[in-house]
PDB file of N, CA, C and O in Angstrom:
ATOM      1  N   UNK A   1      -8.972 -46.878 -21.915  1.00  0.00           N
ATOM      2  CA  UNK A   1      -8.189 -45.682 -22.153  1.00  0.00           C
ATOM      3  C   UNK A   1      -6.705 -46.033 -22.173  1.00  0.00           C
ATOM      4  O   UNK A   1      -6.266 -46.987 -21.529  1.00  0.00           O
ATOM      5  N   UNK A   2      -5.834 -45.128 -23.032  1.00  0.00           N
ATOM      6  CA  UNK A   2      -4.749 -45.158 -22.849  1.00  0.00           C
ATOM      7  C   UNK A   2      -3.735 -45.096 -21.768  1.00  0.00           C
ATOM      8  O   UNK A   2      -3.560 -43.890 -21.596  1.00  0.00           O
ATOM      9  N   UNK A   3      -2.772 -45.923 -20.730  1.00  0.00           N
ATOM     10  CA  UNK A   3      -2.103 -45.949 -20.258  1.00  0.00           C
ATOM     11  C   UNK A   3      -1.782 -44.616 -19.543  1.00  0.00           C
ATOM     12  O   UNK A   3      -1.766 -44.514 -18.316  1.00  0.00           O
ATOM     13  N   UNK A   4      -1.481 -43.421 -20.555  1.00  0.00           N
ATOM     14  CA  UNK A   4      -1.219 -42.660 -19.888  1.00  0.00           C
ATOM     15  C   UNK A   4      -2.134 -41.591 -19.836  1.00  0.00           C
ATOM     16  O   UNK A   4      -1.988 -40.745 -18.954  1.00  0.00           O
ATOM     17  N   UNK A   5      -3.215 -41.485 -20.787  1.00  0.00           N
ATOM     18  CA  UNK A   5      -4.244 -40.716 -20.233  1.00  0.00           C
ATOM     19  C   UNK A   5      -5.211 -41.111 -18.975  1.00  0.00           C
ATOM     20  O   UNK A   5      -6.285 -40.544 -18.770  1.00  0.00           O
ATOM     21  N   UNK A   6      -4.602 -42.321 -18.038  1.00  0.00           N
ATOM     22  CA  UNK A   6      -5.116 -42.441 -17.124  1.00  0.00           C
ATOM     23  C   UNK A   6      -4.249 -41.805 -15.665  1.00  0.00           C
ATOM     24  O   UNK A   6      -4.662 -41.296 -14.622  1.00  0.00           O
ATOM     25  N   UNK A   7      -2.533 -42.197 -16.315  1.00  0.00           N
ATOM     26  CA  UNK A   7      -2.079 -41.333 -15.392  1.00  0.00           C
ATOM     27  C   UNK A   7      -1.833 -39.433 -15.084  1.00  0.00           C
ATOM     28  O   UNK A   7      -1.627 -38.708 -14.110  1.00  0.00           O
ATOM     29  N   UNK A   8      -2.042 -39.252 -16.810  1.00  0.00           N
ATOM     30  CA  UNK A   8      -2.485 -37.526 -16.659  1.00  0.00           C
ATOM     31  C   UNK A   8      -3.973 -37.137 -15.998  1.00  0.00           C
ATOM     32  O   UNK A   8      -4.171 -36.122 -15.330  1.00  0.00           O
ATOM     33  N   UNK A   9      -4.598 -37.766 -16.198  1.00  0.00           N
ATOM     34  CA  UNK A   9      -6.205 -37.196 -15.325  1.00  0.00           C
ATOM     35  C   UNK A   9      -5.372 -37.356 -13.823  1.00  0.00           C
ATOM     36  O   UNK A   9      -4.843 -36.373 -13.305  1.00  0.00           O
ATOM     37  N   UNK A  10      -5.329 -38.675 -13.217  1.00  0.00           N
ATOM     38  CA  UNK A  10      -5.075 -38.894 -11.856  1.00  0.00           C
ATOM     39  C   UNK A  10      -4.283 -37.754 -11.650  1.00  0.00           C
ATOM     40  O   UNK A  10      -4.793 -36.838 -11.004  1.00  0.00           O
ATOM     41  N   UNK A  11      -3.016 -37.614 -12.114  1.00  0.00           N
ATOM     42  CA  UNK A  11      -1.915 -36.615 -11.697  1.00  0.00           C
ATOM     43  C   UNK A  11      -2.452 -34.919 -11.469  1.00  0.00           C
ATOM     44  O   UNK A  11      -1.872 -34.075 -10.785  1.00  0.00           O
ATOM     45  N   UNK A  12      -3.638 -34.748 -12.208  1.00  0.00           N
ATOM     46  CA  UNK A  12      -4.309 -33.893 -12.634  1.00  0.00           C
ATOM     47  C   UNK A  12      -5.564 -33.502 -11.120  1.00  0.00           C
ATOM     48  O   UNK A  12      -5.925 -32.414 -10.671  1.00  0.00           O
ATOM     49  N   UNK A  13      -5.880 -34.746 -10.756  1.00  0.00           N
ATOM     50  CA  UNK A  13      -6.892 -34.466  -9.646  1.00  0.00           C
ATOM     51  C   UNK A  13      -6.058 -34.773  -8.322  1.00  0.00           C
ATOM     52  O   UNK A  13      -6.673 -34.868  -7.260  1.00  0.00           O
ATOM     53  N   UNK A  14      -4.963 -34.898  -8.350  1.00  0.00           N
ATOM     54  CA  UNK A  14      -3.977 -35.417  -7.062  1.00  0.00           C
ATOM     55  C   UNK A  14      -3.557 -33.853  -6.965  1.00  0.00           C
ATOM     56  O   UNK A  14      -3.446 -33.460  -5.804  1.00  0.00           O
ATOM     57  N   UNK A  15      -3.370 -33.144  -7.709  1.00  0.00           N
ATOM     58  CA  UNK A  15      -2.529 -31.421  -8.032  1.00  0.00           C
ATOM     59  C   UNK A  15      -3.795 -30.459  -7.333  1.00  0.00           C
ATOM     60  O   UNK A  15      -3.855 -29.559  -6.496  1.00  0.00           O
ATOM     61  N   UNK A  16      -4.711 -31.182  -8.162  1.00  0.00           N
ATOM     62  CA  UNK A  16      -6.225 -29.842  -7.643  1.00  0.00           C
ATOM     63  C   UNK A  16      -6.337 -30.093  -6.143  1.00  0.00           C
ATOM     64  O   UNK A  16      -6.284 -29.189  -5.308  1.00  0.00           O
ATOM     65  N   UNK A  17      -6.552 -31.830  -5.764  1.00  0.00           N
ATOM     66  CA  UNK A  17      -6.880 -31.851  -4.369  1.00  0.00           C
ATOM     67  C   UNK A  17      -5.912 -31.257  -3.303  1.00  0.00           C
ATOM     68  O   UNK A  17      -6.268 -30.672  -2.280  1.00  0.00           O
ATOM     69  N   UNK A  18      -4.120 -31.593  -3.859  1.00  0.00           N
ATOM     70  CA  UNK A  18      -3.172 -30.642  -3.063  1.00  0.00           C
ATOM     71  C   UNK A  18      -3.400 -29.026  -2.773  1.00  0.00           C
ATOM     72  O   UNK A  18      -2.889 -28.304  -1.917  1.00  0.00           O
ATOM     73  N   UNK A  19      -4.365 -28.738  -3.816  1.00  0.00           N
ATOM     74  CA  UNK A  19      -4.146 -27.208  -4.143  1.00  0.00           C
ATOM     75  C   UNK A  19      -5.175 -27.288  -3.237  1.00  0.00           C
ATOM     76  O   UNK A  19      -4.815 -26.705  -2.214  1.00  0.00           O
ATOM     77  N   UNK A  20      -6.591 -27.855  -3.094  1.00  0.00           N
ATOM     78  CA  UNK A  20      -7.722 -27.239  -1.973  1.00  0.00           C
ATOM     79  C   UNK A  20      -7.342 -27.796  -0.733  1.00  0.00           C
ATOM     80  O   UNK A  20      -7.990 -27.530   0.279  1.00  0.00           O
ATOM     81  N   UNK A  21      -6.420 -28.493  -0.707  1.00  0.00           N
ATOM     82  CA  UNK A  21      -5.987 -29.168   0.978  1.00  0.00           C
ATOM     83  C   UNK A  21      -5.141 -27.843   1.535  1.00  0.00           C
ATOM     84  O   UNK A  21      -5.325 -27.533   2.712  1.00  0.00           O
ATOM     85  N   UNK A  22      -4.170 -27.008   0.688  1.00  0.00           N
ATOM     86  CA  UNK A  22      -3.735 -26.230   1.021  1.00  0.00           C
ATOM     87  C   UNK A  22      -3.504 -24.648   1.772  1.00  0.00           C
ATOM     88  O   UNK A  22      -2.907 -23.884   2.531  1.00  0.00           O
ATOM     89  N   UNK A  23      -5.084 -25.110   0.318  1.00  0.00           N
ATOM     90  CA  UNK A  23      -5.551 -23.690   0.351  1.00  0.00           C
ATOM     91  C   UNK A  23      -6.792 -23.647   1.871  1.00  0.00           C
ATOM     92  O   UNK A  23      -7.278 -22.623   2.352  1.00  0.00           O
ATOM     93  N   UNK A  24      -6.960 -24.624   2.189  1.00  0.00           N
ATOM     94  CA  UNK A  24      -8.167 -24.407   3.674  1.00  0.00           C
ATOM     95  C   UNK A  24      -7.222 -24.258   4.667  1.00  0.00           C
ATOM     96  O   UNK A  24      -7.296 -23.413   5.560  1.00  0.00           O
ATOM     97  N   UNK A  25      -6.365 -25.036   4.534  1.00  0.00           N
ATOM     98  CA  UNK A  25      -5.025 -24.459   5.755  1.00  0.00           C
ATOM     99  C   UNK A  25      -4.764 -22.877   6.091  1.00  0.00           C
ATOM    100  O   UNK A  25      -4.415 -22.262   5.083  1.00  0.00           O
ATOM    101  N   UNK A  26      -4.844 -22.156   7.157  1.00  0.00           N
ATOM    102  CA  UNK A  26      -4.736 -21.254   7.151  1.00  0.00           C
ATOM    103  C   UNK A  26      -3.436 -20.397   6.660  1.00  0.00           C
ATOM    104  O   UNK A  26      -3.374 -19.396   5.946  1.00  0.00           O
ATOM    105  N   UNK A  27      -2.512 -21.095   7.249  1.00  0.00           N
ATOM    106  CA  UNK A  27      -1.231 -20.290   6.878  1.00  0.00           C
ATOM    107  C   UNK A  27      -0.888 -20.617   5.295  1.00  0.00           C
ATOM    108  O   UNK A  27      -0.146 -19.871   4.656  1.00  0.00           O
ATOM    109  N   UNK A  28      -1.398 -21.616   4.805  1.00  0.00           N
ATOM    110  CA  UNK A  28      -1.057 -22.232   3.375  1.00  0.00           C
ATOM    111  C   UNK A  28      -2.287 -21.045   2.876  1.00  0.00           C
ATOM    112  O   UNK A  28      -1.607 -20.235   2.247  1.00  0.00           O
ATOM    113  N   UNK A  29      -3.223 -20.720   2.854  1.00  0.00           N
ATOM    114  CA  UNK A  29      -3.875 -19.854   2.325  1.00  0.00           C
ATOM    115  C   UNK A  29      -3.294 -18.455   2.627  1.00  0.00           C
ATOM    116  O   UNK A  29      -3.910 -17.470   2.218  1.00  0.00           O
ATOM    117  N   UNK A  30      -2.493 -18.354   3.111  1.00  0.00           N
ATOM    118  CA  UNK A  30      -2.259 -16.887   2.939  1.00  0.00           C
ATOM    119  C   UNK A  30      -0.986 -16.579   2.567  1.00  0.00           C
ATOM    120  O   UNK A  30      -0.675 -15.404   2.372  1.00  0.00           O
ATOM    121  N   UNK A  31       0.038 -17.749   2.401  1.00  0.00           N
ATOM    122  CA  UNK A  31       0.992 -17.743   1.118  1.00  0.00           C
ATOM    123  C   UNK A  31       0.870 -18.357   0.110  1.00  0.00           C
ATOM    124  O   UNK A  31       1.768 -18.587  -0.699  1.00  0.00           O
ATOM    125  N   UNK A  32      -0.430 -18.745   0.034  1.00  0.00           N
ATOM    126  CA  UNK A  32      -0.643 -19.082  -1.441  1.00  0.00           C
ATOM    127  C   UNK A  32      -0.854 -18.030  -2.269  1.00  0.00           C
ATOM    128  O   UNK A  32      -0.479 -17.995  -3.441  1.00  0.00           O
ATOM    129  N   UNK A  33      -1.562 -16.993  -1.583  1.00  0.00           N
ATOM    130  CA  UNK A  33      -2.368 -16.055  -2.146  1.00  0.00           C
ATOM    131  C   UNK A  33      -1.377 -15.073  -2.073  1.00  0.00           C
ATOM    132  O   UNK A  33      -1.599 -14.175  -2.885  1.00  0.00           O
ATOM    133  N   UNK A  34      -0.290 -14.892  -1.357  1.00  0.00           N
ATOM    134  CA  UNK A  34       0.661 -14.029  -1.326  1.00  0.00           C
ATOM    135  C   UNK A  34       1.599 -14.253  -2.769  1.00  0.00           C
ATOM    136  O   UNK A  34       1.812 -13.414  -3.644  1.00  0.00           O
ATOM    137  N   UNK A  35       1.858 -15.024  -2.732  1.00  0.00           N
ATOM    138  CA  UNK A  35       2.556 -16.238  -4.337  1.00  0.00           C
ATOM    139  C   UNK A  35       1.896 -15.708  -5.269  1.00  0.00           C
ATOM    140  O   UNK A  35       2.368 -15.346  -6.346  1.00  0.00           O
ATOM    141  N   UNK A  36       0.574 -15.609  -4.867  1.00  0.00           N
ATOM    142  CA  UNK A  36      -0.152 -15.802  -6.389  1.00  0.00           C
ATOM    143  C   UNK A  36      -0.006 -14.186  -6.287  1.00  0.00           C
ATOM    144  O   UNK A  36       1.003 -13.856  -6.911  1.00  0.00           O
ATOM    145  N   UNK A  37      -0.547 -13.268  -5.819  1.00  0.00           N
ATOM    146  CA  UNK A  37      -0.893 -11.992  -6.182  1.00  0.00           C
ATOM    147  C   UNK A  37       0.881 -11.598  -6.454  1.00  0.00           C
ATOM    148  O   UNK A  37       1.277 -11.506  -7.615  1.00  0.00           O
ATOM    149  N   UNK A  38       1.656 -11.429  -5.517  1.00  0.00           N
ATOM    150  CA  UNK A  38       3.230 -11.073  -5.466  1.00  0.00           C
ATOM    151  C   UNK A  38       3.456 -11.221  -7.620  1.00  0.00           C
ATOM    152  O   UNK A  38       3.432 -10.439  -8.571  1.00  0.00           O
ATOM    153  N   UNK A  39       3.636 -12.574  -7.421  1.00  0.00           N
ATOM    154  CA  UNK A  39       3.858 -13.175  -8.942  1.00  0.00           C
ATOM    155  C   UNK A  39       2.920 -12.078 -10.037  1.00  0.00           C
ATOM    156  O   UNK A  39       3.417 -11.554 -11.034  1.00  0.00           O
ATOM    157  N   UNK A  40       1.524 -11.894  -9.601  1.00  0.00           N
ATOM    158  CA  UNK A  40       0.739 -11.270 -10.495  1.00  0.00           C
ATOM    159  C   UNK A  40       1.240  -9.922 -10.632  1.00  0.00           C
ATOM    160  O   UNK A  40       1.085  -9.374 -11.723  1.00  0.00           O
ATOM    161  N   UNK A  41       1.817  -9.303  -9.695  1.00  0.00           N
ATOM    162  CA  UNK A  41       2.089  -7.632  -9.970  1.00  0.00           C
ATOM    163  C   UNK A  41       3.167  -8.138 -10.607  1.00  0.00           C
ATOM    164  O   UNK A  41       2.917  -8.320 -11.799  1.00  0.00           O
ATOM    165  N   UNK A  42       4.556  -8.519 -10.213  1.00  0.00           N
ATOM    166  CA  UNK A  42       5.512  -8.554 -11.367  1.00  0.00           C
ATOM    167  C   UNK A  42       5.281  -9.116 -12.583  1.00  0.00           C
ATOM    168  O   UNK A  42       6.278  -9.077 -13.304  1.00  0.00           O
ATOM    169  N   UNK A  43       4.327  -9.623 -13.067  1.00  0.00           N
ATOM    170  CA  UNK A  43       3.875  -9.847 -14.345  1.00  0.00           C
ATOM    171  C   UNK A  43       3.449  -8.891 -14.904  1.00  0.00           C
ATOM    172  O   UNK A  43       3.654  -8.744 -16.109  1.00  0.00           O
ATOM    173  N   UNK A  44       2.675  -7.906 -14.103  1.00  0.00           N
ATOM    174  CA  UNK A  44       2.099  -6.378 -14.541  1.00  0.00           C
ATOM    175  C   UNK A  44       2.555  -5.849 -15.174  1.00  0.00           C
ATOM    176  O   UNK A  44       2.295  -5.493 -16.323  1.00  0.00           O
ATOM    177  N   UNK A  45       4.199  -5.525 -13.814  1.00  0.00           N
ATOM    178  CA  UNK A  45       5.038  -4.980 -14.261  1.00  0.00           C
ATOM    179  C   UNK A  45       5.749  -5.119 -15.698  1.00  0.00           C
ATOM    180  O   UNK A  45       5.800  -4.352 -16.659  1.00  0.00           O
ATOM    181  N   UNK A  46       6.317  -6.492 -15.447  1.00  0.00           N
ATOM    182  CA  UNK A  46       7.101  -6.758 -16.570  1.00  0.00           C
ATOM    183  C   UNK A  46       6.435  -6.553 -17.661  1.00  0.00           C
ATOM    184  O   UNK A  46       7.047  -6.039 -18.598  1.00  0.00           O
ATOM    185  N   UNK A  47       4.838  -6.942 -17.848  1.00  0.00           N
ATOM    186  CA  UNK A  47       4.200  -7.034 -19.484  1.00  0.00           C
ATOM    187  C   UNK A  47       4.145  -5.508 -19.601  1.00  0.00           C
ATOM    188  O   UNK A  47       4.131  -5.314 -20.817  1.00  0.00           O
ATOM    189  N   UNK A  48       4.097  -4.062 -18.843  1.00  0.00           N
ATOM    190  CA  UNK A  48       4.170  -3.003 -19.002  1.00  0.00           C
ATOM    191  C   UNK A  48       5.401  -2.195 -19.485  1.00  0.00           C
ATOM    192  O   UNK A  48       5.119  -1.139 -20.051  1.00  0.00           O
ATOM    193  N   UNK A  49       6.640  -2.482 -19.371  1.00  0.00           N
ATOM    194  CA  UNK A  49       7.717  -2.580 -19.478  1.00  0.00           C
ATOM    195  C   UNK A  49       8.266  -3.126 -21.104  1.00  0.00           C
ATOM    196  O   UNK A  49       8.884  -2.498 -21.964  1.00  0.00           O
ATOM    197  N   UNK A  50       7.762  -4.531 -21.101  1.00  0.00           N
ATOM    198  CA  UNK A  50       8.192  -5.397 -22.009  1.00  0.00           C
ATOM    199  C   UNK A  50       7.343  -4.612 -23.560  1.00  0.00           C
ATOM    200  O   UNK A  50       6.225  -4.098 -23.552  1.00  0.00           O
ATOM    201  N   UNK A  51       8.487  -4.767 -25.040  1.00  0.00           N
ATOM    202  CA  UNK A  51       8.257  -4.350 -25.783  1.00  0.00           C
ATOM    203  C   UNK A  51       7.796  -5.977 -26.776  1.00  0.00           C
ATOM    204  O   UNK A  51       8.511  -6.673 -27.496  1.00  0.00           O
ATOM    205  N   UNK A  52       6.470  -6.106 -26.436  1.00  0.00           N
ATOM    206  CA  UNK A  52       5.889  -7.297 -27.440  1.00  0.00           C
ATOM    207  C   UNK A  52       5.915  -7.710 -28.592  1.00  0.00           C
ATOM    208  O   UNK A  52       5.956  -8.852 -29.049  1.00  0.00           O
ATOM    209  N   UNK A  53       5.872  -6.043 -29.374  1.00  0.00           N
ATOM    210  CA  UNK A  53       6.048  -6.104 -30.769  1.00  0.00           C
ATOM    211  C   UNK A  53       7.257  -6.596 -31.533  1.00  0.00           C
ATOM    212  O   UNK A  53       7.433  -6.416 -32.738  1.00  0.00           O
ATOM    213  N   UNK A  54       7.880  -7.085 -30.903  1.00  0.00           N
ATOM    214  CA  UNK A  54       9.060  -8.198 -31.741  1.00  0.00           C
ATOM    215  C   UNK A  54       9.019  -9.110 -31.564  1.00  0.00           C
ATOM    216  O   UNK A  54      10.105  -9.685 -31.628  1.00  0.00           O
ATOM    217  N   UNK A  55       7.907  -9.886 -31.243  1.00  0.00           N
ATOM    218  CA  UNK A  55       7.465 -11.386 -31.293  1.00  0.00           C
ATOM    219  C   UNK A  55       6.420 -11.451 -32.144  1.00  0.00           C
ATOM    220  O   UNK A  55       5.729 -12.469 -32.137  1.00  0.00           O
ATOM    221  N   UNK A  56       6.129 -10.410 -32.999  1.00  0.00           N
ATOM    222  CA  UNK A  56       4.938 -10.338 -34.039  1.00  0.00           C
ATOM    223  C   UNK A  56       5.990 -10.545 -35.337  1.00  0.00           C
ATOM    224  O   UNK A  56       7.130 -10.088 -35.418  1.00  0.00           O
ATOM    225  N   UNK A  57       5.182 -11.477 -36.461  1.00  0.00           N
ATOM    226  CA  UNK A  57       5.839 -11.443 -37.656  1.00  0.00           C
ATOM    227  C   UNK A  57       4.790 -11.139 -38.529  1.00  0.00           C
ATOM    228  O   UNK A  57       3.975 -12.056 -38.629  1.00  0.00           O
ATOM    229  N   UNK A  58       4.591 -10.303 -39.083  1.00  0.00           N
ATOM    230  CA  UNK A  58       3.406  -9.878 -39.908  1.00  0.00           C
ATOM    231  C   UNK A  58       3.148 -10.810 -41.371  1.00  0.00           C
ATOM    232  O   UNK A  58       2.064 -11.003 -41.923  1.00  0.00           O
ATOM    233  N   UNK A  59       4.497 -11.308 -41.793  1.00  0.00           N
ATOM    234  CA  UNK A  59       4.383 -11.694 -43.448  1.00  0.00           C
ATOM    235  C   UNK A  59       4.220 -13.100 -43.049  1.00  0.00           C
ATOM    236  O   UNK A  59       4.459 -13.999 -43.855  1.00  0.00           O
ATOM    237  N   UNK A  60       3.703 -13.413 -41.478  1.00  0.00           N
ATOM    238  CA  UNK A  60       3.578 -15.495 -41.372  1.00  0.00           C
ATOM    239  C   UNK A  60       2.341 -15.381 -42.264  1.00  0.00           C
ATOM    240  O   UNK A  60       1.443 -14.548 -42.133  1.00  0.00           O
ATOM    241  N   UNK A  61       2.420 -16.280 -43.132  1.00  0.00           N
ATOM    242  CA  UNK A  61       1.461 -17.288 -44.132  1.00  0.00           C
ATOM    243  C   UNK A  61       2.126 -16.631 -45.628  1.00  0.00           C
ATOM    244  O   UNK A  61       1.597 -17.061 -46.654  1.00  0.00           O
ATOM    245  N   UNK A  62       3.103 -15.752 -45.769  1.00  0.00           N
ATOM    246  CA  UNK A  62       2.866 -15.542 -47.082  1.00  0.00           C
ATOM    247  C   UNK A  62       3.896 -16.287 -47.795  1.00  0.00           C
ATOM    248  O   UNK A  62       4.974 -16.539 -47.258  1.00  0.00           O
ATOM    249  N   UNK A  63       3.584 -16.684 -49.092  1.00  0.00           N
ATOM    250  CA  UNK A  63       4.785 -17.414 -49.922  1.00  0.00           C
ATOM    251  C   UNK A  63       5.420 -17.182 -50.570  1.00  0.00           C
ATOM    252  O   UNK A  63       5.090 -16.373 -51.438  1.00  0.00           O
ATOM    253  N   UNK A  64       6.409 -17.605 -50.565  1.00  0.00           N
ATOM    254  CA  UNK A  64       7.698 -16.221 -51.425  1.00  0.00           C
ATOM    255  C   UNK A  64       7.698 -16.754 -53.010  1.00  0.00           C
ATOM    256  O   UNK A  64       8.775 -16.676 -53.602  1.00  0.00           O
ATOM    257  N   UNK A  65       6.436 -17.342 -53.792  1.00  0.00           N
ATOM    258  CA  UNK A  65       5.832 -17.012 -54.857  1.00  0.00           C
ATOM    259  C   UNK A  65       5.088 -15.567 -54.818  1.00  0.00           C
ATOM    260  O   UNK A  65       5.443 -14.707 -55.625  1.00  0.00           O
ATOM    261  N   UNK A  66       4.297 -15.363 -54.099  1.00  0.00           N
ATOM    262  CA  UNK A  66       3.977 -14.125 -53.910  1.00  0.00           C
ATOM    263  C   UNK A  66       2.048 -14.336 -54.451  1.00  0.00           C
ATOM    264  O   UNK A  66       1.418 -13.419 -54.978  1.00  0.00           O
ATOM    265  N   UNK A  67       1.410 -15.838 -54.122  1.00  0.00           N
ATOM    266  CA  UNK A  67       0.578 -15.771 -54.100  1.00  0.00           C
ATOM    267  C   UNK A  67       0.071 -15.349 -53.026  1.00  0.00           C
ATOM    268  O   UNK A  67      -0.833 -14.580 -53.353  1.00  0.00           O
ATOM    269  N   UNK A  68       0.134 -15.412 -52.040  1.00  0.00           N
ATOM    270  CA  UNK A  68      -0.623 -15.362 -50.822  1.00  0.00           C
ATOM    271  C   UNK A  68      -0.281 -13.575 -50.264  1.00  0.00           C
ATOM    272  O   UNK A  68       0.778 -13.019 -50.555  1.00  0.00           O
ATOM    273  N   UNK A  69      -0.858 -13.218 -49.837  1.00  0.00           N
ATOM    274  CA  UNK A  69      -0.737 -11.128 -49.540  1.00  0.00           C
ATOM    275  C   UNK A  69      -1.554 -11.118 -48.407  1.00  0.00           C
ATOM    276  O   UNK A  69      -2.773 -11.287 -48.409  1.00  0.00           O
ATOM    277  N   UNK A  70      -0.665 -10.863 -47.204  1.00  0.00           N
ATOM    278  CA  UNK A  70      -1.651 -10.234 -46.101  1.00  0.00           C
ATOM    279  C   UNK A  70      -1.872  -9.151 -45.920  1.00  0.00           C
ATOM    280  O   UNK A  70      -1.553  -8.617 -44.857  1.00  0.00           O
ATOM    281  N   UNK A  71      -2.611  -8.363 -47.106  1.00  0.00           N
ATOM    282  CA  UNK A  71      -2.889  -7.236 -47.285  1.00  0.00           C
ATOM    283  C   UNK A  71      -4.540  -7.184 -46.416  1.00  0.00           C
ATOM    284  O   UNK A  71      -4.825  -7.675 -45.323  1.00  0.00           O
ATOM    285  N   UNK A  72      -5.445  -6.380 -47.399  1.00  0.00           N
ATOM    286  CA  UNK A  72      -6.348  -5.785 -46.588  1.00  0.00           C
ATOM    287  C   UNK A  72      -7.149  -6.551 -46.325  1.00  0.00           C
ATOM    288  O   UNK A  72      -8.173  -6.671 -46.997  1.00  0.00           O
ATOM    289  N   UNK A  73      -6.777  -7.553 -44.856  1.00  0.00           N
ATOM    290  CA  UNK A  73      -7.972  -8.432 -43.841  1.00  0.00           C
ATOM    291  C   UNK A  73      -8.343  -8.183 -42.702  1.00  0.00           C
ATOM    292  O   UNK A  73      -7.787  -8.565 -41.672  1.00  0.00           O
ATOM    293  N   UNK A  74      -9.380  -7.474 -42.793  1.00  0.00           N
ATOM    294  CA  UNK A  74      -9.939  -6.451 -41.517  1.00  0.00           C
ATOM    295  C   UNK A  74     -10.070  -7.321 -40.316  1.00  0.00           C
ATOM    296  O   UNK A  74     -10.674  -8.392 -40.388  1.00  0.00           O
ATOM    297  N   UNK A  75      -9.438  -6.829 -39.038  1.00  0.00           N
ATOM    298  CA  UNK A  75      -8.947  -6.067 -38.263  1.00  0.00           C
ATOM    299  C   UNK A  75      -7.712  -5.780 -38.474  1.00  0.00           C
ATOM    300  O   UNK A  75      -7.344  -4.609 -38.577  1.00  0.00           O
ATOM    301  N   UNK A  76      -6.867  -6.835 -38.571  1.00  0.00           N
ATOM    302  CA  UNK A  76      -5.334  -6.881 -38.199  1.00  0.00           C
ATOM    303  C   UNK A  76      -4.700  -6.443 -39.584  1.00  0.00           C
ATOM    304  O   UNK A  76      -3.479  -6.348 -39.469  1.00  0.00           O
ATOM    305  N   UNK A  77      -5.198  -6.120 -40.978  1.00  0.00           N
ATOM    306  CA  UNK A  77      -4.279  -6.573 -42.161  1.00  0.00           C
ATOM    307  C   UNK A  77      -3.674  -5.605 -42.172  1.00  0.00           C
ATOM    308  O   UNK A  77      -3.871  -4.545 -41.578  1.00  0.00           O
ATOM    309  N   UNK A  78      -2.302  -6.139 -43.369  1.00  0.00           N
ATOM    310  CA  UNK A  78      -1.505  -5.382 -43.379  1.00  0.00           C
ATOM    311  C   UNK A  78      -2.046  -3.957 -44.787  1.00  0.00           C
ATOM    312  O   UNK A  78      -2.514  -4.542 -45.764  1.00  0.00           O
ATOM    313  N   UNK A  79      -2.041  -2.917 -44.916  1.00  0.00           N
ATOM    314  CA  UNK A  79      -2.732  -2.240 -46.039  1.00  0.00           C
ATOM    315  C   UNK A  79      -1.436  -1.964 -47.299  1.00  0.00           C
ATOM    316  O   UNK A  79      -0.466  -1.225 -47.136  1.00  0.00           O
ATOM    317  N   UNK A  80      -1.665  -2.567 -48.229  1.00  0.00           N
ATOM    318  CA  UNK A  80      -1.145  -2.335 -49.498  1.00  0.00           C
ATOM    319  C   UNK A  80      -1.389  -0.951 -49.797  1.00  0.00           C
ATOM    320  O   UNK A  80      -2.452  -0.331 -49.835  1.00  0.00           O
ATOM    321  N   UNK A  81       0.526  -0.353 -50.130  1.00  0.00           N
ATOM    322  CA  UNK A  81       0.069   0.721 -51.573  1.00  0.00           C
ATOM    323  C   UNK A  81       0.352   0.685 -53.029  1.00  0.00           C
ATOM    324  O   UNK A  81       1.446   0.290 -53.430  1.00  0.00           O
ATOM    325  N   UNK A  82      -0.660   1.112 -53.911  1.00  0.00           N
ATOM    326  CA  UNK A  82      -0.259   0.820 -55.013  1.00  0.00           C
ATOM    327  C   UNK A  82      -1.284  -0.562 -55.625  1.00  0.00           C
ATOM    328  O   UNK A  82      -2.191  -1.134 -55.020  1.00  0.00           O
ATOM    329  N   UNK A  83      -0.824  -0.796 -56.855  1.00  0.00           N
ATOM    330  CA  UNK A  83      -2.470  -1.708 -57.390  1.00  0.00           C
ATOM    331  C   UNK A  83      -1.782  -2.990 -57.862  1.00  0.00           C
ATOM    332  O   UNK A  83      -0.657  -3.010 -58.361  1.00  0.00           O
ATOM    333  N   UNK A  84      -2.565  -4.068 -57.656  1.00  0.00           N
ATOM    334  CA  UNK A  84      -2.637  -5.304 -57.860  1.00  0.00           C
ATOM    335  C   UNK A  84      -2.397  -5.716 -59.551  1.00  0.00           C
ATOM    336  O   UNK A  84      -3.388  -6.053 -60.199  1.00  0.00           O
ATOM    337  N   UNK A  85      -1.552  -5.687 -59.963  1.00  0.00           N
ATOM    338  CA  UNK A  85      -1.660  -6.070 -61.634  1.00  0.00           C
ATOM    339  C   UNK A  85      -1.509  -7.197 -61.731  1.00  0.00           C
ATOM    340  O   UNK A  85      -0.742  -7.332 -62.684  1.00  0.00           O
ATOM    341  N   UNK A  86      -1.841  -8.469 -61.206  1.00  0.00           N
ATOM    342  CA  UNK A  86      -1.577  -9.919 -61.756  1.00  0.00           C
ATOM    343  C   UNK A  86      -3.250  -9.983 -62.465  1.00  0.00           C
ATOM    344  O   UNK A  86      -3.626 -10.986 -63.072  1.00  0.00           O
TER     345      UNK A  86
END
């Protein structure tokens, strides 16, 4: 194996074993879990709050030849009005 895909696995099972050494500790288990849930409601919050829809670009894939139309592709498409004359 590659050099460093030997040191990403290791680094990888050195992180998990810190995380269950921690987590059996009593007081480390109950600010871990404080961390984790605390962090999880302000994420709640914020993604409830936060307006997503301006990180959407609807016209990604089309080419400004004007072959490509993300018109009607069920679920997400965009719906054309008016008729196709090419």
């Amino acid at each position: 194996m590659d050099k460093w895909i030997k040191v990403f696995i290791l680094s990888f099972f050195i992180s998990i074993l810190f995380l269950v050494i921690v987590y059996h500790i009593p007081a480390g288990r109950e600010s871990l879990q404080r961390i984790i849930v605390d962090n999880l409601d302000e994420q709640i919050e914020n993604y409830d709050r936060a307006n997503i829809t301006g990180f959407v670009d609807p016209l990604i894939g089309t080419a400004k030849d004007g072959h490509v139309f993300p018109g009607p592709c069920l679920p997400f498409g965009v719906v054309k009005v008016g008729f196709d004359v090419e």
